[in-house]
C-alpha positions as CSV (number, residue, x, y, z in Angstrom):
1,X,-50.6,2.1,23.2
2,X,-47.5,3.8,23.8
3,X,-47.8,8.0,23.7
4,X,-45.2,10.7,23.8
5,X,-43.0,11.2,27.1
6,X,-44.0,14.9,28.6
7,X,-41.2,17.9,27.7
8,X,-40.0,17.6,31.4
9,X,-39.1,14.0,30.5
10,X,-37.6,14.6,27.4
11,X,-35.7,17.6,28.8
12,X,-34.2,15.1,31.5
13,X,-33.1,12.7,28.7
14,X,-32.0,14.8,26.0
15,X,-32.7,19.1,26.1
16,X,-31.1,19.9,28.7
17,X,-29.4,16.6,29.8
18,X,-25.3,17.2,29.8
19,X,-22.3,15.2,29.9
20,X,-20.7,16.2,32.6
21,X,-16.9,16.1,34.3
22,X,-17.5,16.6,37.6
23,X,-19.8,14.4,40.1
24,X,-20.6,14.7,43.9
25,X,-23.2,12.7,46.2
26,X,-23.7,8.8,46.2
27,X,-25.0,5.9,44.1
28,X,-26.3,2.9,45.9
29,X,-25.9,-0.8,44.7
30,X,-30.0,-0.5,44.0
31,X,-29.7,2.2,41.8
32,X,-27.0,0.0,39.9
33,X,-28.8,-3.1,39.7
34,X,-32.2,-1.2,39.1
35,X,-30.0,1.0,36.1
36,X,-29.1,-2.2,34.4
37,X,-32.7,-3.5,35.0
38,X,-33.6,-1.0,33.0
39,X,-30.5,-0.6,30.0
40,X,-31.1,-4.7,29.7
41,X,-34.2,-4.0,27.5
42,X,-32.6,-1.9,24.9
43,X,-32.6,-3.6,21.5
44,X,-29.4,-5.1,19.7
45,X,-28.9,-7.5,16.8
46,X,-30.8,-10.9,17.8
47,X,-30.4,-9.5,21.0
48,X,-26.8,-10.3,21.3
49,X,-26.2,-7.5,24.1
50,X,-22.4,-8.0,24.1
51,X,-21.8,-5.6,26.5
52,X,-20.4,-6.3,30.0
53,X,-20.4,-3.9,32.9
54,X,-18.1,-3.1,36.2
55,X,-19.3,-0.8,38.5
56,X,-16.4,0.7,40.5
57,X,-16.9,2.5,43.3
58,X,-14.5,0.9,46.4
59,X,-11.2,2.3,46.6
60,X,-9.8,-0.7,45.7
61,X,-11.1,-0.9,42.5
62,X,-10.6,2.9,41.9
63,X,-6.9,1.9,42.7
64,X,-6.8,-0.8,40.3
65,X,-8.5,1.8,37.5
66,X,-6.6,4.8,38.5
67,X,-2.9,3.9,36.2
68,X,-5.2,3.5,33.1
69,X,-6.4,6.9,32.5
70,X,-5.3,9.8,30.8
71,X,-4.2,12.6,32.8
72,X,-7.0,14.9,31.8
73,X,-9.2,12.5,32.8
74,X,-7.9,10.9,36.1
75,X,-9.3,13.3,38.9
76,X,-12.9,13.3,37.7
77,X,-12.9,9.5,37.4
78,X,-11.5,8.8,40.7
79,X,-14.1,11.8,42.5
80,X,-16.8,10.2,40.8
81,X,-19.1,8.1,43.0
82,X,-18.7,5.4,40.4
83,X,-17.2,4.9,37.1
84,X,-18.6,1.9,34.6
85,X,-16.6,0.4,32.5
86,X,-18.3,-1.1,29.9
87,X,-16.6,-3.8,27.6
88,X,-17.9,-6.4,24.6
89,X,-17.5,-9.8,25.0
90,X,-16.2,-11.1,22.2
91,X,-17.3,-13.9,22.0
92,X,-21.4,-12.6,22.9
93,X,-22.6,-15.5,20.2
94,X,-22.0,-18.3,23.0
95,X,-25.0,-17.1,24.8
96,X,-26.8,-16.9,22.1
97,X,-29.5,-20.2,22.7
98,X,-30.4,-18.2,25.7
99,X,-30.8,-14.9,24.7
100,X,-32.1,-16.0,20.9
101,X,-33.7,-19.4,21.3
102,X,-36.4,-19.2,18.7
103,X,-33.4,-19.7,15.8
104,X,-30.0,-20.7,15.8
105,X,-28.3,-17.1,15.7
106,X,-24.9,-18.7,17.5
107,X,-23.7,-20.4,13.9
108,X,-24.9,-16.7,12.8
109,X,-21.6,-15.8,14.3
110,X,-19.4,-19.0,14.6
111,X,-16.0,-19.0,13.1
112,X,-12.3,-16.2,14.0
113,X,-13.1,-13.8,16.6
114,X,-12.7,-11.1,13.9
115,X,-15.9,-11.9,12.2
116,X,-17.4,-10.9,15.5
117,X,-15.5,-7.9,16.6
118,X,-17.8,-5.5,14.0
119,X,-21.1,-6.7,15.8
120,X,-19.9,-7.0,19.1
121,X,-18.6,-3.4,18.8
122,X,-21.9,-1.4,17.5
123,X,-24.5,-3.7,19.9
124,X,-22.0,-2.9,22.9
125,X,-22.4,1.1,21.6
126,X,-26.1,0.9,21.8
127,X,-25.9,-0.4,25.1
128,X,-23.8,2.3,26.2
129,X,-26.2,4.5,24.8
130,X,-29.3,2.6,26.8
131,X,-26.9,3.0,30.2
132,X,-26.8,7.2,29.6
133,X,-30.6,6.9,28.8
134,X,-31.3,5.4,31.7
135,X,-28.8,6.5,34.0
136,X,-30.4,9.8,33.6
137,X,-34.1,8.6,33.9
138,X,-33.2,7.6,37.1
139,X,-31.7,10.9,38.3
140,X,-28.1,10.5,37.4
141,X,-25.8,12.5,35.4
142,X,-23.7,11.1,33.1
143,X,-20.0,12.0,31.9
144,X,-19.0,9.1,29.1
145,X,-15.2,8.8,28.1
146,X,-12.6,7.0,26.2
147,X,-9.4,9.0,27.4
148,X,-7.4,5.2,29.1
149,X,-5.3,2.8,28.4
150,X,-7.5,-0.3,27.0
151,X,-4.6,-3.2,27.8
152,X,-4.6,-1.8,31.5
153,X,-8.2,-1.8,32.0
154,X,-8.3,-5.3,30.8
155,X,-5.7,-7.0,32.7
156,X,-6.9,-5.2,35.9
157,X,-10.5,-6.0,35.6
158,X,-10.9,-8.5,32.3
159,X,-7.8,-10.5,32.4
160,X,-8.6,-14.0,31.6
161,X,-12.0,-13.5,29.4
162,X,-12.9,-12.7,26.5
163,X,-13.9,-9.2,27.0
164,X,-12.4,-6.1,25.6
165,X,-13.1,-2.6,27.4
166,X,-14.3,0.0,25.2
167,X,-15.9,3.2,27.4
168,X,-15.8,4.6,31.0
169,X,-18.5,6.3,32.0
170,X,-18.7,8.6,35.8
171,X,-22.1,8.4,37.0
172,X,-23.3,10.6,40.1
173,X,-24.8,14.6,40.4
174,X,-23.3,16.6,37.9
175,X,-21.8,19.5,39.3
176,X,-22.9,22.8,36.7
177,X,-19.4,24.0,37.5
178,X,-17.6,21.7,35.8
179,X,-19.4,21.9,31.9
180,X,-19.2,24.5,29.4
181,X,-22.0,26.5,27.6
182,X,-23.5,23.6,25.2
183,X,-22.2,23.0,21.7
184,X,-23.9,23.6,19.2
185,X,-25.5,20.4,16.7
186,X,-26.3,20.1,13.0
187,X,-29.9,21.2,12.0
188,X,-31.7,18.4,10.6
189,X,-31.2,19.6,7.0
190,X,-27.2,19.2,7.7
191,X,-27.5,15.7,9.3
192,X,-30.5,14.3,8.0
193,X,-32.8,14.0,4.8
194,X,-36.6,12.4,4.4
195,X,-37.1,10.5,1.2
């Protein structure tokens, strides 16, 4: 049976996890590959996980990323050992009678791409979520972002697909410096109710 993670874990997830703007040190392919290991198992609707990642971190693609971003956020995205863009395909349903083989969920979603952009847009935001999550179970800070030019992004790193980026997110040691004293956040009476 599954019990409660310890405070120390849940401090390192959520209490006194930050989003932060400045990274140092260095992220290994492994640490990739074992981060998406672990986001992969996140649940979305018929498990259509839309979302598509790229993992910069050569110069190159730093180069290619670079004329996309906003100012404010440029010189933190190109420091960062490695910035993720993460996208929705979107057209996620064609994979369907792989990922969802026990019905047909791909007629769920057949039809104009605009039926699909709703779905494909909240699944690919859980996933993000699930990235964060488990970026920082594995020891990584996280700094998430929307601050670029979407048609850039895409024709440097998409062009010719069906996928759409939506988020860039630095990954690497947060460096304290860099954040400011935490905001504050609704009390649960404000945000939330029990009925």
């Amino acid at each position: 049976m599954p019990h409660p993670l310890n405070d120390a874990a849940l401090d390192q997830l959520f209490r006194t996890a930050r989003s932060y703007n400045a990274f140092r040190g260095e992220v290994g392919d492994d640490t990739l590959r074992r981060l998406y290991d672990l986001l992969k198992f996140g649940p979305t609707q018929a498990n259509t996980t839309p979302a598509r990642f790229v993992f910069v971190k050569s110069a190159e693609a730093k180069a290619k990323l670079g004329p996309a971003l906003d100012p404010g956020n440029y010189q933190k995205t190109m420091d960062a050992p490695v910035t993720v863009i993460i996208g929705r395909d979107e057209d996620f349903h064609e994979k369907l009678p792989f990922l969802f083989p026990h019905a047909d969920a791909k007629a769920w979603f057949d039809g104009p791409r605009e039926h699909r952009q709703k779905p494909a847009l909240r699944n690919m935001g859980l996933q993000a979520g699930y990235l964060i999550l488990a970026a920082r179970a594995l020891g990584l800070d996280a700094g998430p972002m929307s601050g670029f030019d979407n048609a850039q992004v895409d024709a440097a790193f998409f062009a010719g697909t069906n996928i759409k980026s939506d988020i860039l997110v630095n990954l690497g040691q947060g460096d304290p410096a860099s954040i400011f004293p935490r905001s504050p956040r609704l009390p649960f009476d404000e945000a939330a109710r029990i009925e």
